[in-house]
Kinemage of the C-alpha trace (Angstrom):
@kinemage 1
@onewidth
@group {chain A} dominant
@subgroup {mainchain}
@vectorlist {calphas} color= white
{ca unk a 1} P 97.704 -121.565 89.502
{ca unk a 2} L 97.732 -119.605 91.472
{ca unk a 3} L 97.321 -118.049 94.855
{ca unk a 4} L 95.392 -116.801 98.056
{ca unk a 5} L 93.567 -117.309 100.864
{ca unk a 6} L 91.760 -113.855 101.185
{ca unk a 7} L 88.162 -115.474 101.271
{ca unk a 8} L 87.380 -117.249 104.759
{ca unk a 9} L 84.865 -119.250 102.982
{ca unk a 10} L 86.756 -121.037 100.396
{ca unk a 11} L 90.405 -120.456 101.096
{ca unk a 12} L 90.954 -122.316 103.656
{ca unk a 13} L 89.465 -125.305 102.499
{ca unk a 14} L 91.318 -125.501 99.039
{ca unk a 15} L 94.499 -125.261 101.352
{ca unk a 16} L 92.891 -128.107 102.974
{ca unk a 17} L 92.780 -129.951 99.408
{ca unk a 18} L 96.323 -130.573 99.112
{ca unk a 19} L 97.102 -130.833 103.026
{ca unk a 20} L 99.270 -128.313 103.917
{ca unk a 21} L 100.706 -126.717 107.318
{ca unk a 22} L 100.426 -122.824 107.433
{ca unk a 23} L 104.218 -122.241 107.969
{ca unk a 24} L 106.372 -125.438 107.107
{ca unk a 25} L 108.465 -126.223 104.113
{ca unk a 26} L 106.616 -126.921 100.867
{ca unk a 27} L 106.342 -130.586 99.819
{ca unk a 28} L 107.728 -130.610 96.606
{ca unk a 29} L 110.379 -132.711 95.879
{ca unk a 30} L 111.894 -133.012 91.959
{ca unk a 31} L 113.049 -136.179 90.663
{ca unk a 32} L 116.643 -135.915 90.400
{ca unk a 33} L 117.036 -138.127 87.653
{ca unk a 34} L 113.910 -136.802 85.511
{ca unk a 35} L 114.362 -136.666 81.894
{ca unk a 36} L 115.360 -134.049 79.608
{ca unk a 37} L 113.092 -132.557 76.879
{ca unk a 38} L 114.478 -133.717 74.006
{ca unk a 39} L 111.197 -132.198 71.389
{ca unk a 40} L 112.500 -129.804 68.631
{ca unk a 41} L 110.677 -126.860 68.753
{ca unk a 42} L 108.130 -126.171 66.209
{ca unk a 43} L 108.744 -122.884 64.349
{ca unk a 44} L 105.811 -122.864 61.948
{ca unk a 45} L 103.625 -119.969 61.856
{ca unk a 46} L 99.970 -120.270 63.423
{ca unk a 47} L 97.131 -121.186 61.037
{ca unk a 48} L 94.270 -118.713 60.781
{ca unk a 49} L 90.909 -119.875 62.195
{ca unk a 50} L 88.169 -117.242 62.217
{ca unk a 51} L 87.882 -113.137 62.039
{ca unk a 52} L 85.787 -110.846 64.035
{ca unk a 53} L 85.354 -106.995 62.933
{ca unk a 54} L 87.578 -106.700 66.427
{ca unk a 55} L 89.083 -110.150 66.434
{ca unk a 56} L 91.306 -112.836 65.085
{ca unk a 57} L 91.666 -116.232 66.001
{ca unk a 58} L 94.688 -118.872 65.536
{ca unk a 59} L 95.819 -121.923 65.673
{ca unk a 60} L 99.499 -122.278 66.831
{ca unk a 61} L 101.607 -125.570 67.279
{ca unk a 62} L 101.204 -129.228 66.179
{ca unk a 63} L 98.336 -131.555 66.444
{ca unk a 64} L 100.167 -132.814 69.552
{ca unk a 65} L 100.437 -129.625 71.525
{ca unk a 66} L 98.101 -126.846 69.904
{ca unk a 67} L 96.414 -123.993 71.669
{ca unk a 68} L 94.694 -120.875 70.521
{ca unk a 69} L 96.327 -117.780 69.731
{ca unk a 70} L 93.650 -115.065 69.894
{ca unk a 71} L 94.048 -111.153 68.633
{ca unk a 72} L 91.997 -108.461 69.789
{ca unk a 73} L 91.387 -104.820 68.997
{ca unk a 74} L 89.188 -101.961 70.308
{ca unk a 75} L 87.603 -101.032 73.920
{ca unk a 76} L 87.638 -102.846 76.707
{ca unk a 77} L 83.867 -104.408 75.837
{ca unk a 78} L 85.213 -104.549 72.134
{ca unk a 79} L 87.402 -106.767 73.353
{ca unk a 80} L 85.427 -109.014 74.998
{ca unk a 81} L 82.745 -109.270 72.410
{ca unk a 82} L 85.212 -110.183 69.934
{ca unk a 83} L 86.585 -112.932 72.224
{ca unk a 84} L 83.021 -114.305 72.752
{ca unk a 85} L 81.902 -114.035 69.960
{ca unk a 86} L 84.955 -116.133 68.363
{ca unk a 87} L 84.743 -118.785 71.326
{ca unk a 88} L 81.309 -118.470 72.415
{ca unk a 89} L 81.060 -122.510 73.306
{ca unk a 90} L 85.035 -122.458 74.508
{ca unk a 91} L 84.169 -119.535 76.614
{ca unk a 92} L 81.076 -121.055 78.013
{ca unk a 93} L 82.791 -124.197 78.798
{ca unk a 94} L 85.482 -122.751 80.560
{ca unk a 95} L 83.557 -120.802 82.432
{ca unk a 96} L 81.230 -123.570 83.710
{ca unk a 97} L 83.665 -125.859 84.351
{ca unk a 98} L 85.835 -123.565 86.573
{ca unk a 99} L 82.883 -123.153 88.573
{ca unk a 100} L 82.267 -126.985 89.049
{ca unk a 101} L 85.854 -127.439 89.869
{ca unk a 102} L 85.644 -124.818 92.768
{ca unk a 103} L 82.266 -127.035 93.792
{ca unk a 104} L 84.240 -130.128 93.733
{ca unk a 105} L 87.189 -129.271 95.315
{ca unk a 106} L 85.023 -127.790 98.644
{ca unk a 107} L 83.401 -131.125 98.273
{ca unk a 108} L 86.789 -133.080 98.488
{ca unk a 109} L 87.789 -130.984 101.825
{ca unk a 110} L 84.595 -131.276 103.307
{ca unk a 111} L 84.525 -134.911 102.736
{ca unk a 112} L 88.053 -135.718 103.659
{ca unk a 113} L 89.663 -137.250 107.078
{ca unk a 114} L 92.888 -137.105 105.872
{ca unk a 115} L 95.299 -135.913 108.311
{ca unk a 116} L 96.017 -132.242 107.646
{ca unk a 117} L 92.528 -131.526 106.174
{ca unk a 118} L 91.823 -129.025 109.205
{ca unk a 119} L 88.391 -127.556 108.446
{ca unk a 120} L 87.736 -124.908 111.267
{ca unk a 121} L 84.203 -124.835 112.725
{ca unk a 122} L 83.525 -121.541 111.477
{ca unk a 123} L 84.638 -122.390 107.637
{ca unk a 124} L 81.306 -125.135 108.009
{ca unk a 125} L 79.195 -123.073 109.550
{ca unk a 126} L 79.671 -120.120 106.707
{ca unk a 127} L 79.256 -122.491 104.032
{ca unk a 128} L 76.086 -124.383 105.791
{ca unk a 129} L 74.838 -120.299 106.411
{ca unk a 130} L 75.633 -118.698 102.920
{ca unk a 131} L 76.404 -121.576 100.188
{ca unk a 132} L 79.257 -120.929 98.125
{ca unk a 133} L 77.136 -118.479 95.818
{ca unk a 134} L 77.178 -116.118 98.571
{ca unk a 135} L 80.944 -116.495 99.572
{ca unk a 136} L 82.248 -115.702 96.302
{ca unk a 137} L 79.955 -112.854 96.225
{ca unk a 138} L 81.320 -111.773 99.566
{ca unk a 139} L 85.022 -111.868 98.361
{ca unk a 140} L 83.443 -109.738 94.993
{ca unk a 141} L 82.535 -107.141 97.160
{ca unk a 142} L 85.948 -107.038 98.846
{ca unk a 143} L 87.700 -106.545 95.780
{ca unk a 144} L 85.208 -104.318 93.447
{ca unk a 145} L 86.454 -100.961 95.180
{ca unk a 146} L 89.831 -101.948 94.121
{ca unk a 147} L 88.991 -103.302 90.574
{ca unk a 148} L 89.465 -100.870 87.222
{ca unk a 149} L 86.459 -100.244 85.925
{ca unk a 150} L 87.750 -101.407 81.793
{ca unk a 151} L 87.676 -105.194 83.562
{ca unk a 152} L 84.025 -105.317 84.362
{ca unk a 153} L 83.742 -103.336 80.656
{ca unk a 154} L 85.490 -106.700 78.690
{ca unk a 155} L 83.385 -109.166 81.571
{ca unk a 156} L 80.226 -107.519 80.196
{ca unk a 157} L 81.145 -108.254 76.349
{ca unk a 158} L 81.818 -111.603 77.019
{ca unk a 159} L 78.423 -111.766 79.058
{ca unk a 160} L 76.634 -110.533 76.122
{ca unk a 161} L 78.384 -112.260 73.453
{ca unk a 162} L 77.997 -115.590 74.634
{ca unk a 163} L 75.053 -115.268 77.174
{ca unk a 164} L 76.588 -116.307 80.437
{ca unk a 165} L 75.229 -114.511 83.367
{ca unk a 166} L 77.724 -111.432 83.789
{ca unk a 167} L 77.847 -112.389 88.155
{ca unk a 168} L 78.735 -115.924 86.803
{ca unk a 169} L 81.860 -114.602 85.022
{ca unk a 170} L 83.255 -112.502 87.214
{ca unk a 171} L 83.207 -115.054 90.305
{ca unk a 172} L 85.343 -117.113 88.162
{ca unk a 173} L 87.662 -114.589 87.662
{ca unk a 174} L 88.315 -114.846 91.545
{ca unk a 175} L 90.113 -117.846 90.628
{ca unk a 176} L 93.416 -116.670 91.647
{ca unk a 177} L 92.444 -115.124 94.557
{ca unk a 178} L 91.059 -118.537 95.707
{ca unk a 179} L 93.591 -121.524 94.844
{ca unk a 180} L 96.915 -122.128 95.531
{ca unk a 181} L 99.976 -123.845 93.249
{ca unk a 182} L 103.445 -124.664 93.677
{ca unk a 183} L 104.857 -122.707 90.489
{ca unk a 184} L 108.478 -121.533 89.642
{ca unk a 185} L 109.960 -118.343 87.964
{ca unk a 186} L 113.192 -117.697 86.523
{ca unk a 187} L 114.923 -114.332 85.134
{ca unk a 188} L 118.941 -114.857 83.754
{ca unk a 189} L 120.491 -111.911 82.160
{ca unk a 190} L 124.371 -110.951 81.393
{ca unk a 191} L 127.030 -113.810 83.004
{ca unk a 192} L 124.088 -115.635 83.205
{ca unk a 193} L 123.247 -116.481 79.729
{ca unk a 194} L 124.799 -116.763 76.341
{ca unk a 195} L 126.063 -113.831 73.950
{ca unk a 196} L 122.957 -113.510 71.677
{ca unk a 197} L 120.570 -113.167 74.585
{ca unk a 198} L 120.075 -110.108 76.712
{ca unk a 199} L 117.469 -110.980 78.916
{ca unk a 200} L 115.877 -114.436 79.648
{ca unk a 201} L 112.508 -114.838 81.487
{ca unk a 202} L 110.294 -118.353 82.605
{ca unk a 203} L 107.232 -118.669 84.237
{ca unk a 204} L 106.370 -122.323 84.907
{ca unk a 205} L 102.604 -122.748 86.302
{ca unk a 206} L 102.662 -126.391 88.566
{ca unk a 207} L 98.453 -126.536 89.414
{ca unk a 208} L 95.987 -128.143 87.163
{ca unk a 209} L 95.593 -130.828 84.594
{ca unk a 210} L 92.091 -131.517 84.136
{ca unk a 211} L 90.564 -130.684 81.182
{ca unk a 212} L 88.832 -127.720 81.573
{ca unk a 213} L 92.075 -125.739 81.885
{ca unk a 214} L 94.377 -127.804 79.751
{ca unk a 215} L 91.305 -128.353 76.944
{ca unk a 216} L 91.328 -124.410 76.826
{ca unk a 217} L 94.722 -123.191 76.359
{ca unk a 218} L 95.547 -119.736 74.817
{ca unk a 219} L 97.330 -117.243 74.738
{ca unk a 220} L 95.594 -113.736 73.945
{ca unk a 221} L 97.172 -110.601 72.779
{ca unk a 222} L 95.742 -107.490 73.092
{ca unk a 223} L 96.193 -104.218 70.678
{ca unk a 224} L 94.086 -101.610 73.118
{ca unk a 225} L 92.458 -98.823 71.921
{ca unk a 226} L 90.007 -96.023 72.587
{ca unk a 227} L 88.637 -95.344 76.490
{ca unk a 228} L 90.689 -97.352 79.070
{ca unk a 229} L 90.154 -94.563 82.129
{ca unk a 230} L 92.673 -92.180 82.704
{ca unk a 231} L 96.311 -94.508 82.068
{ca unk a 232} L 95.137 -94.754 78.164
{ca unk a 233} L 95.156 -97.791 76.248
{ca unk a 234} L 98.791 -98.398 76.870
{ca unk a 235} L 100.586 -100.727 74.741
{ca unk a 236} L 100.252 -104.517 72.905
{ca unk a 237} L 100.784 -107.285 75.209
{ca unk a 238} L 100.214 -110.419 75.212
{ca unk a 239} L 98.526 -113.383 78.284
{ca unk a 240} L 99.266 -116.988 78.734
{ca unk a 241} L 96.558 -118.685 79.951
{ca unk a 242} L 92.736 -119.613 78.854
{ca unk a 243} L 89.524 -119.079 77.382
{ca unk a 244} L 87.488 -116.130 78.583
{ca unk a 245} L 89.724 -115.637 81.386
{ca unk a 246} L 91.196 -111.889 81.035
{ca unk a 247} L 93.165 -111.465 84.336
{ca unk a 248} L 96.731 -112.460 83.953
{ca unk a 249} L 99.054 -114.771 85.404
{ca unk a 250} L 102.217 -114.569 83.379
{ca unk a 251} L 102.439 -111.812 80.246
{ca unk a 252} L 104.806 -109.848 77.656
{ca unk a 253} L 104.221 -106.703 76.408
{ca unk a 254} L 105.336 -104.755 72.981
{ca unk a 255} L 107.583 -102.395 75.765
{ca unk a 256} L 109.320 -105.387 76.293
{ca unk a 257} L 108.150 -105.656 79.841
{ca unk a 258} L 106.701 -108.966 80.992
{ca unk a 259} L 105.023 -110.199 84.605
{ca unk a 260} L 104.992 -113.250 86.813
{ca unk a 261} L 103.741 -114.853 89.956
{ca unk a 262} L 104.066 -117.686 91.876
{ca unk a 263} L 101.830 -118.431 94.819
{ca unk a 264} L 103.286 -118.478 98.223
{ca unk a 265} L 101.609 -121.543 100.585
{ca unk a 266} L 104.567 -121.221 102.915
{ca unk a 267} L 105.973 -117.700 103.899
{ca unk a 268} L 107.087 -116.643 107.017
{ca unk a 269} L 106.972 -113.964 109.234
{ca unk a 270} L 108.517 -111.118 106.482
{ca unk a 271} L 104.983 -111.936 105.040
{ca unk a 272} L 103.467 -110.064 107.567
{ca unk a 273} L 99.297 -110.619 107.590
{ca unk a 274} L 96.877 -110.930 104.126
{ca unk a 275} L 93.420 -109.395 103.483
{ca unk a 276} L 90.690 -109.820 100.970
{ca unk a 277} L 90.320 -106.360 100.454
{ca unk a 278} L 92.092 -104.682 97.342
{ca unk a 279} L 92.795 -105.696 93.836
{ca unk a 280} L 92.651 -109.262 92.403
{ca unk a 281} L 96.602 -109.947 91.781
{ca unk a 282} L 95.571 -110.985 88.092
{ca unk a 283} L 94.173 -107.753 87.309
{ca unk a 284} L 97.267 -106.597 88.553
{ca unk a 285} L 99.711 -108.171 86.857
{ca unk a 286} L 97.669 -107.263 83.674
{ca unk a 287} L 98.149 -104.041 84.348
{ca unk a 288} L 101.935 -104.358 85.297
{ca unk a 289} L 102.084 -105.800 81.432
{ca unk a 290} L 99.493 -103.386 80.053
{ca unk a 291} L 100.401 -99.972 80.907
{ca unk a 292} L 103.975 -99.794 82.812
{ca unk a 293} L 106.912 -99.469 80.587
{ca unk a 294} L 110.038 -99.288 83.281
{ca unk a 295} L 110.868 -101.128 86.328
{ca unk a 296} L 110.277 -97.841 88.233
{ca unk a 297} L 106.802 -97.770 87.356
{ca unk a 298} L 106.166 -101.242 87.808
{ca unk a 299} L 107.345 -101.049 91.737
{ca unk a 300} L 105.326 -97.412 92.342
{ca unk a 301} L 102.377 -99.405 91.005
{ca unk a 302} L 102.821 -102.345 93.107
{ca unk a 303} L 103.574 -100.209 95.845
{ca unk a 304} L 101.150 -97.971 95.835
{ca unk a 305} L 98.287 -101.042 95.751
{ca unk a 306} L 95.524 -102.287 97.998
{ca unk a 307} L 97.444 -105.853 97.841
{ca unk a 308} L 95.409 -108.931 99.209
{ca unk a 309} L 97.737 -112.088 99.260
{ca unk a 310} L 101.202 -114.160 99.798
{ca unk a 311} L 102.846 -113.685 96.311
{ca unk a 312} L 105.809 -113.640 94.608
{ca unk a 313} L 105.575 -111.461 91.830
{ca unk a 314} L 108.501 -110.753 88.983
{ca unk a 315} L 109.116 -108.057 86.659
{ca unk a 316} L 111.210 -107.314 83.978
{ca unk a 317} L 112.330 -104.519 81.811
{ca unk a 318} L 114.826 -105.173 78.394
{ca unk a 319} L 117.173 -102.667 78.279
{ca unk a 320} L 116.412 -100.992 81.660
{ca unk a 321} L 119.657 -98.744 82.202
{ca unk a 322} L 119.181 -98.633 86.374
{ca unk a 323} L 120.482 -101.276 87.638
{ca unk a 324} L 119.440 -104.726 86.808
{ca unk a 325} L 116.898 -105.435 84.494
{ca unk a 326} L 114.391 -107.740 86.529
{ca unk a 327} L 112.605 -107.644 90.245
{ca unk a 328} L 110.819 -110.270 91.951
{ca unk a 329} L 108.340 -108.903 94.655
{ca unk a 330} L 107.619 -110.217 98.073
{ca unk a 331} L 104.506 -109.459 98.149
{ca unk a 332} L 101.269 -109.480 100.769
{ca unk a 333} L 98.791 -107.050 102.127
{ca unk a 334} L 101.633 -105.775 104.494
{ca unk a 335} L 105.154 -105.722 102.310
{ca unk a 336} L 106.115 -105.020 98.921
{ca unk a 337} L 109.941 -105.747 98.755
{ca unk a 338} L 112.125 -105.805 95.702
{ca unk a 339} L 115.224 -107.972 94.668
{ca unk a 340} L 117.534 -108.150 92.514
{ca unk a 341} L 119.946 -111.422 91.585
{ca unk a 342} L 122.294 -109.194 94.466
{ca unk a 343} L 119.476 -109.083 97.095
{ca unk a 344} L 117.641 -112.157 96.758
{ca unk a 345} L 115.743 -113.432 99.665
{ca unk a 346} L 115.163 -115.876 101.277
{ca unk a 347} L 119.002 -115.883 101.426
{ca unk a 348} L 119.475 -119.666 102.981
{ca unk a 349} L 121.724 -122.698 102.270
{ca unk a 350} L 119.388 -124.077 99.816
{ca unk a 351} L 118.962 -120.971 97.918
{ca unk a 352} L 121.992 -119.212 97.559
{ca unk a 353} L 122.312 -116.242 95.173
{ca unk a 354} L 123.355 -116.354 91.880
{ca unk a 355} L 125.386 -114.068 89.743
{ca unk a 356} L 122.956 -112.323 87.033
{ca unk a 357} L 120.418 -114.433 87.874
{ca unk a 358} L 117.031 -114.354 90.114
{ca unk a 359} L 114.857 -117.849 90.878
{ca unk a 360} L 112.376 -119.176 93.001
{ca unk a 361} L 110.816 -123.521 92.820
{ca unk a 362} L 107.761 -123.896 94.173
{ca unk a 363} L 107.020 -121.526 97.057
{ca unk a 364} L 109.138 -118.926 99.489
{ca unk a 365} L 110.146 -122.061 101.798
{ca unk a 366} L 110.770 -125.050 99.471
{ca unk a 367} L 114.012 -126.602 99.709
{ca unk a 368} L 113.500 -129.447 97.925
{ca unk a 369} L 112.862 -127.592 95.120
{ca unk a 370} L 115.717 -124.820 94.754
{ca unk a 371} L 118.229 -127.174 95.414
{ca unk a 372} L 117.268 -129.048 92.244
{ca unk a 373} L 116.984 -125.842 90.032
{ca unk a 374} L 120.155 -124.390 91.710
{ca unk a 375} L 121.840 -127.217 90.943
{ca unk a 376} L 120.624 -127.109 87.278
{ca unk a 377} L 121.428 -123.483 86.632
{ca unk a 378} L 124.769 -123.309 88.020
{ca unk a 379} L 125.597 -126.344 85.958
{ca unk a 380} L 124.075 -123.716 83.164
{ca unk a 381} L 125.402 -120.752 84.075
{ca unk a 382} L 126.782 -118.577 81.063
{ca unk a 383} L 124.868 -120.884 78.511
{ca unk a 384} L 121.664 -119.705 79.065
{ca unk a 385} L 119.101 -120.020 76.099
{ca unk a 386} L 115.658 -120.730 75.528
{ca unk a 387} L 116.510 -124.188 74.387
{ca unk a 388} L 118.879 -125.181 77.464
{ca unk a 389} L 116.253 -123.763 79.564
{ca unk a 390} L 113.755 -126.110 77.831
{ca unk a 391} L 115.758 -129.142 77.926
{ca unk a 392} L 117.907 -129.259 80.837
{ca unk a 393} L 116.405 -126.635 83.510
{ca unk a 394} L 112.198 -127.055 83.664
{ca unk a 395} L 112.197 -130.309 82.422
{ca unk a 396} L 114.848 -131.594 84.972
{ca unk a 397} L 113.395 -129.721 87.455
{ca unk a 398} L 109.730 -130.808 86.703
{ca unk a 399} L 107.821 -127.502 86.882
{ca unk a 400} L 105.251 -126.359 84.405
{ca unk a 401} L 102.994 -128.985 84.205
{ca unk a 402} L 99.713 -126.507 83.470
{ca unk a 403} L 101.990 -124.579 81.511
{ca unk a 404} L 105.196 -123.005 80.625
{ca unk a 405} L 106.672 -119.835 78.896
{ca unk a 406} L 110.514 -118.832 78.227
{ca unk a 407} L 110.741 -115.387 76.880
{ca unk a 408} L 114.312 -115.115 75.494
{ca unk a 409} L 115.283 -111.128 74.523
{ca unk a 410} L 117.736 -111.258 71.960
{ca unk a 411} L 120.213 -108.155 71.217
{ca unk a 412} L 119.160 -108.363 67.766
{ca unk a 413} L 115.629 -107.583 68.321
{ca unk a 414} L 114.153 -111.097 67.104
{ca unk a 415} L 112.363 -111.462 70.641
{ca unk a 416} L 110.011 -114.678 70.947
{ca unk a 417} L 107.950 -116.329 73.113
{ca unk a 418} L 108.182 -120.327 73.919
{ca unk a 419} L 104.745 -122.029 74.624
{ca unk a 420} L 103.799 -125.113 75.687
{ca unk a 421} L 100.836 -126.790 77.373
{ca unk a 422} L 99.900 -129.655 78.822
{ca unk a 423} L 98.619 -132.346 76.679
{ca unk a 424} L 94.631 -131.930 75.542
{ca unk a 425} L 92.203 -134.440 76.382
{ca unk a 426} L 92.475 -135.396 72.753
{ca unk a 427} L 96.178 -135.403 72.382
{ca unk a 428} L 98.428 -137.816 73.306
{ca unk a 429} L 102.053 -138.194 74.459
{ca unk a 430} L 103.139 -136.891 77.828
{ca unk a 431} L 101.051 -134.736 80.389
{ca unk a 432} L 102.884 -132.164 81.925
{ca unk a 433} L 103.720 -128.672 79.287
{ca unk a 434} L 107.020 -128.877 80.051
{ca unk a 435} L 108.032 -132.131 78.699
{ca unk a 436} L 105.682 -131.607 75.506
{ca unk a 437} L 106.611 -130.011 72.364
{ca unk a 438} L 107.432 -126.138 72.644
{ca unk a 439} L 106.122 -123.317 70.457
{ca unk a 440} L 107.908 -120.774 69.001
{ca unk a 441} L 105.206 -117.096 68.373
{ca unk a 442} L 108.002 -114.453 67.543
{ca unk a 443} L 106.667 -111.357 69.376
{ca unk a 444} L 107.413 -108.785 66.358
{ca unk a 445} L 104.872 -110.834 64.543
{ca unk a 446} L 102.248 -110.855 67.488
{ca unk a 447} L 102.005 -107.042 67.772
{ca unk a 448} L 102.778 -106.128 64.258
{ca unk a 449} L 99.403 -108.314 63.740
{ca unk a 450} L 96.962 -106.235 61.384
{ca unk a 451} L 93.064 -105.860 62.420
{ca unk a 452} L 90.525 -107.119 60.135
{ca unk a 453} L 89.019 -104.951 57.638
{ca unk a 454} L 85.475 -106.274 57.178
């Protein structure tokens, strides 16, 4: 999902998990040949499941490729008592199982003789010394100087709506500062795509499929209000991800703004070094969505942040008059560099630059990746939709198998958002989101959403 290794106690050994080497080429490699999504997309409207005086919760899609659509009003705490109250046992669940997935996954590193499962001396002894309690404790108290006070506000609603120990919450939401995935992002705009579109965005997350994460898909929009500190509420927006988890890994926002992020295994030396001291990326990214409203604002705040680890971030802005209207951001605790489809790095054989168009497979290094999805979008290029980009462009390329989301900005203001998941524990059909049935949520709809009056 996701990215980092700013904690010396866990870090490295998730890296371990999935046998990497600090500095090579990532291992992807997309089937060449892999199938097109042929699904329709479903266009009916999300069924209504329960109300809180702060809260209401849907149901969007079909029974083979639902998740939770989830409104919320108010305060930060507000917030999270509404969503906690709502999905008290989802919430717990989640939150529990995260937990014993971190557990296992040490357990699997530890254990492992595989070659390329390099466990340093110093990674056993910490754990053997402080248990992984006290790591993720540690790596709390790295980034609490640098987190906004209205995210510990919605972590104690949830505590106190559903009972879960407050610490127990908020180590969980260290997630992304503590795994790594091989995801993809994708922004088209002008030659790029076709004449009823005027900006095109996809965020593809390549991690996890086991059934805590893909049992508790949602996406949650927020309509702030009241004390936030000193930005304000800001504005509706919207996250894709899961239950009880309010950092952000891919986002829209009623400014028509959205955020990505891919995690970077493989960077090289324009990386420069990482820390674990400063912000969660997650929180920032929700706050990229939340409160910025122009590209300019989104690169001061990035810029001006106590970062922590290899990322590559994205941005975009409909209707942003300088220049082009998306960024992604190399981004570590020593650079914060902007491109644009006309700067794109790296610039190598493998992943050339496109006209109107910015994209990244998989990590900063992964050939085997952009070759496949250049391949794919200069076959596209100029046709650009939401549907080609469903059937012929993730699909082909096999990324999104947690999850994947196509905003497509149309010039006649009917801006939506594609969903999909991957399949349930109790669905059936394929695995991976992106060769599963999409959703269509029309983002008019989503923040012209009333609150409750009870």
């Amino acid at each position: 999902m996701v990215t980092c290794r700013t904690m010396r106690v866990i870090v490295v050994v998730l890296a371990a998990v999935v046998g990497v080497v600090y500095g090579a080429h990532c291992h992807g490699q997309p089937n060449p040949n892999a199938p097109q999504n042929l699904l329709p997309v479903n266009t009916g409207e999300p069924e209504l499941v329960a109300t809180h005086a702060n809260g209401k919760l849907f149901r969007a899609g079909t029974s083979e490729g639902s998740f939770y659509v989830l409104h919320l009003w108010g305060t930060p705490y507000e917030c999270g008592v509404a969503q906690g109250t709502l999905l008290k046992d989802e919430v717990k669940a989640f939150v529990n199982g995260v937990y014993a997935y971190i557990e296992d996954q040490i357990d699997l590193a530890l254990n492992s003789t595989k070659p390329g499962h390099y466990v340093p001396h110093w990674l056993l002894n910490d754990i053997a010394e402080f248990g992984i309690d006290a790591a993720l404790d540690l790596e709390i108290a790295a980034t609490r100087p640098w987190t906004p006070a209205y995210f510990l506000e919605e972590i104690k609603g949830l505590a106190d709506a559903t009972g879960l120990s407050y610490l127990a919450i908020e180590r969980v939401h260290l997630l992304g500062e503590l795994t790594k995935g091989g995801c993809s992002l994708l922004s088209a705009y002008d030659s790029a795509i076709t004449s009823e579109y005027s900006l095109l965005g996809v965020r593809a997350l390549d991690w996890n499929t086991d059934a805590v994460f893909v049992d508790h898909a949602q996406v949650t929009v927020y309509h702030p209000s009241g004390d936030w500190g000193k930005q304000g509420p800001g504005h509706a927006f919207a996250n894709v991800g899961f239950s009880g988890f309010i950092g952000s890994f891919n986002g829209v926002s009623a400014a028509n703004t959205y955020s990505q992020e891919i995690g970077v295994t493989f960077p090289d030396e324009t990386f420069g070094k990482e820390s674990r001291f400063g912000i969660p990326f997650t929180y920032l990214l929700r706050d990229l969505i939340q409160f910025d409203e122009t590209i300019e604002q989104a690169e001061t705040r990035v810029r001006d942040a106590k970062r922590t680890c290899d990322l590559i971030l994205g941005f975009g802005h409909l209707g942003d008059s300088d220049g082009e209207p998306f960024r992604a951001i190399q981004y570590s605790a020593s650079v914060a560099n902007f491109f644009n489809s006309t700067t794109l790095m790296p610039l190598t054989s493998w992943h050339p630059r496109m006209e109107d168009l910015v994209y990244y497979e998989g990590d900063w290094l992964c050939e085997q990746g952009d070759v496949v999805m250049h391949r794919q979008l200069a076959y596209a290029h100029g046709e650009l939709s939401p549907e080609l980009v469903i059937k012929n462009i993730t699909s082909v390329v096999a990324t999104g198998d947690t999850f994947t989301s196509v905003y497509g900005f149309r010039h006649d203001g009917q801006h939506a958002l594609y969903q999909a998941f991957a399949r349930s524990s109790s669905e059936s059909g394929p695995d991976p989101a992106y060769l599963r049935q999409f959703t269509k949520l029309d983002l008019a709809d989503l923040w012209a959403e009333a609150k409750p009056t009870l």
